[in-house]
N, C-alpha and C positions, 0 to 999 in steps of 0.2 A: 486467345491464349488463356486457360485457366490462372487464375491467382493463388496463392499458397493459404488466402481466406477459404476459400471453395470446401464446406464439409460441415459436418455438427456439432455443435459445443452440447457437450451430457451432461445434462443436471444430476444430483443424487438422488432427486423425485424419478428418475429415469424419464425425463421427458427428452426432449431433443431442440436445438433450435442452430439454426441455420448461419454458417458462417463464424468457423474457426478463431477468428479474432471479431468477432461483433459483426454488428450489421450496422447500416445505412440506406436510408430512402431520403428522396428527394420531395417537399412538396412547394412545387411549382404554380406562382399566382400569376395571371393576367387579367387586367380588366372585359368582362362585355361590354357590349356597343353602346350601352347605357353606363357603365361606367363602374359596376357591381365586380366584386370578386373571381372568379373561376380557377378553382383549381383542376390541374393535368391528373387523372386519373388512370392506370393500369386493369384492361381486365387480362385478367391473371389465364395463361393458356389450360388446358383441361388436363393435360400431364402433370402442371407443377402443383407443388404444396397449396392447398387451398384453391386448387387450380376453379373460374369461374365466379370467382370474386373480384373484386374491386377493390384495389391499393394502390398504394406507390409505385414510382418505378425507384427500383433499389436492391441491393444485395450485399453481399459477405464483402466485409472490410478487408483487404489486406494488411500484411505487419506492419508492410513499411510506410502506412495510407494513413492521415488523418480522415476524419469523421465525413468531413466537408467533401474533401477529395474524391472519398471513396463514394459518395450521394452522389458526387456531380460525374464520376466516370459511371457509374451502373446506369445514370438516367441519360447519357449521351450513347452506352450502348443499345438498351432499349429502347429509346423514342429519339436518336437520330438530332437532338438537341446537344449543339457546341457549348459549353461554359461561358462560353465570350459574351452570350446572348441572355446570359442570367446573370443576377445580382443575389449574392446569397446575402441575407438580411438575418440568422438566429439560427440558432439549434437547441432541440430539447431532447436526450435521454428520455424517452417513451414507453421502452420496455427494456426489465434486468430480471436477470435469473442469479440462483445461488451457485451456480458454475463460476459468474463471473461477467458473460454475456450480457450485452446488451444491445438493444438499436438503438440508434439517435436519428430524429427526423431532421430533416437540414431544412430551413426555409426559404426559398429565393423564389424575386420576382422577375416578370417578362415586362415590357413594356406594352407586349399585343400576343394575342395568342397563335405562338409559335406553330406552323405545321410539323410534323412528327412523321416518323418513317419506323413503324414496331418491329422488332427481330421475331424470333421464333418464340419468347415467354411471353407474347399477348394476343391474344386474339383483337383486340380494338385499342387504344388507346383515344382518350376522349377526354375536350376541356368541359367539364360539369361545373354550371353556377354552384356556390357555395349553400344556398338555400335548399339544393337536391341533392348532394351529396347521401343525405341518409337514409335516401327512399330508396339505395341499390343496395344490392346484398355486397356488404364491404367484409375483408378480410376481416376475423375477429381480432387481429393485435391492430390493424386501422379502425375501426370500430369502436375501440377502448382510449383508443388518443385520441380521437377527431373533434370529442367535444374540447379538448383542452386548446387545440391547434386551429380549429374554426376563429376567423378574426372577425371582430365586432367593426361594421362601416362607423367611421369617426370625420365627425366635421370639424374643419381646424379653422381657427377665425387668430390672424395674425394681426397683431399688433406691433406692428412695422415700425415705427419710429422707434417703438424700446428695442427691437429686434438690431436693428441697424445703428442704433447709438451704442449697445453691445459691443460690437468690431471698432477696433483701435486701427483702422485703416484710413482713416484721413477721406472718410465723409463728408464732414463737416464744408469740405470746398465745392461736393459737386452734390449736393442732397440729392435733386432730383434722377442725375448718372449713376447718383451709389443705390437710390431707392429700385431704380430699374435695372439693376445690376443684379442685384440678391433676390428681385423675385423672379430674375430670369435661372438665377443657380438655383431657387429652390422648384419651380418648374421641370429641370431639368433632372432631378433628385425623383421623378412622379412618376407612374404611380408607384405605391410601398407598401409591404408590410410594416408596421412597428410595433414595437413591445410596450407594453403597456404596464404602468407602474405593479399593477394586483399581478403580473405574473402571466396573463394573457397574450394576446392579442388584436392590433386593431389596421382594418384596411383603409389607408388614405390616397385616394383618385384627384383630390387637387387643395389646394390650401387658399381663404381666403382672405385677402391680404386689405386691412384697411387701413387706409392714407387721409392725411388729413394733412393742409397747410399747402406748405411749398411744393412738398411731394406729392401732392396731388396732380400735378402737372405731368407724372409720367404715361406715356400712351405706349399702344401698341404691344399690351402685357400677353402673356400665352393663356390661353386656355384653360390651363391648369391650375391656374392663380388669378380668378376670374378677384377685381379689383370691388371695392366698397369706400368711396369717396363721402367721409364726415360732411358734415352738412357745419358743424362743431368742434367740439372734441375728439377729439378720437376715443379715448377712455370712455366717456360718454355712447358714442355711438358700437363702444364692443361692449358694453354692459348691456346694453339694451338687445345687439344682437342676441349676444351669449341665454338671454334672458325669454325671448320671445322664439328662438327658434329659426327667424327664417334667414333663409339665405340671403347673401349678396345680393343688394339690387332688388329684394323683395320678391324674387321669382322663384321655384321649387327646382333647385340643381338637377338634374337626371343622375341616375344611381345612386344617390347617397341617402341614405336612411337616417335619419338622427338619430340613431339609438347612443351615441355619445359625443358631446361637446366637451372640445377643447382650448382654451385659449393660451395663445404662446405672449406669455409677458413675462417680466419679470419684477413690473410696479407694483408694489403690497398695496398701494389705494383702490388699485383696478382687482387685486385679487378678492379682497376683502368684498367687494362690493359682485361680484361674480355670483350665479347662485351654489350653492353644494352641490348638486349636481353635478357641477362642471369642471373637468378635470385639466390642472392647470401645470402647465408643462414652462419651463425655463429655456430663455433663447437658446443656450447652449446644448440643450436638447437636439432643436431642429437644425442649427449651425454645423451639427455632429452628423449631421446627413448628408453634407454635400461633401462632395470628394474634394 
């Protein structure tokens, strides 16, 4: 059934653009096997506007639709994808004209890359690693946002006692229950886009959570929250990580690129002592990501 968005908004330049009360696209991430980004990709059928290119799946907002709404019905009519099965994480305003129009891209993540079922506006739909996206002939209004909407791979190095001394939940009684409690909610939180302070973005595939002391007794952690057991300190041994680079355990994570370090604290001794480089994020940050 058509929507009452269905049509073109006139600019005074006499241009045109698509969708009565605005537009919305969806851009949908899930990890590859290695652990790296992949966004869901539309090629555009040969009839429609730009037809043969490569965008979103997305369209004409309805009245009575917010932003989000309207991303998440045009990409479950095109690629056969339920909303239940996305987590939308951000939206950005992409493109505006002097009509009034605009699109906003909506950002939600998959936990795996969903199969897809395309209507009649695509000839393929395809999950493409993020580092290929811009070798295909992409829509010119996706084409002008992608650099802004590409997420930077970020390694999170958790400092779990300050993380967990944070919550006024009555810790204190089962350290090692409450330690393997929050890395299992934050686990479960994984993978994600997130926003990042300059206005970007950054894809995080797992968080590394280092334990020192009592809490070092937790076993049996997921995957996702691969553990680093102090030897010391803890402050000590996330300086040192944050500092040198390597992962948990001393071994090279699969998918994750360091092109940005982050460490979640919120002791000014351990910030201070952090390199600049490294971008230092507050528990209540990562706390704000679990449902």
């Amino acid at each position: 059934m058509r929507g009452d968005g269905d049509g073109w908004a006139q600019s005074e330049d006499g241009s045109r653009q698509w969708g009565r009360f605005g537009a919305a696209g969806l851009l949908l991430r899930a990890p590859t096997a290695d652990g790296r980004p992949a966004v869901l990709l539309q090629h555009r059928a040969a009839w429609s506007h730009q037809g043969g290119t490569w965008a979103l799946p997305g369209g004409a907002r309805d009245s009575h639709e917010s932003t989000t709404l309207a991303a998440v019905r045009e990409a479950e009519e095109e690629t056969g994808i339920a909303g239940s099965a996305l987590r939308v994480r951000a939206e950005r305003v992409t493109a505006t004209s002097d009509s009034g129009w605009s699109y906003t891209t909506v950002i939600a993540d998959a936990a795996a890359q969903l199969s897809t079922v395309p209507n009649g506006e695509s000839t393929e739909l395809r999950w493409v690693p993020e580092e290929q996206v811009a070798e295909l002939p992409l829509h010119p209004g996706f084409a002008a946002s992608w650099p802004s909407l590409r997420a930077v791979p970020v390694r999170l190095l958790l400092d779990t006692a300050n993380v967990l001394g944070s919550r006024p939940n009555g810790w204190w009684r089962d350290r090692v229950g409450a330690t393997g409690a929050l890395l299992a909610e934050l686990a479960a939180a994984l993978p994600r886009t997130i926003e990042l302070p300059g206005g970007g973005f950054g894809w995080l595939p797992r968080i590394e959570a280092v334990l020192e002391g009592q809490a070092s007794e937790v076993a049996d952690t997921d995957a996702r929250v691969p553990v680093y057991v102090a030897s010391g300190s803890g402050d000590d041994a996330l300086a040192a990580l944050a500092g040198a680079g390597v992962p948990a355990g001393g071994a090279v994570l699969a998918g994750v690129d360091t092109h940005l370090t982050a460490v979640v604290t919120a002791d000014r001794g351990l910030r201070e002592r952090l390199p600049e480089t490294v971008l230092r994020l507050s528990p209540s940050t990562v706390l704000g990501w679990l449902d």
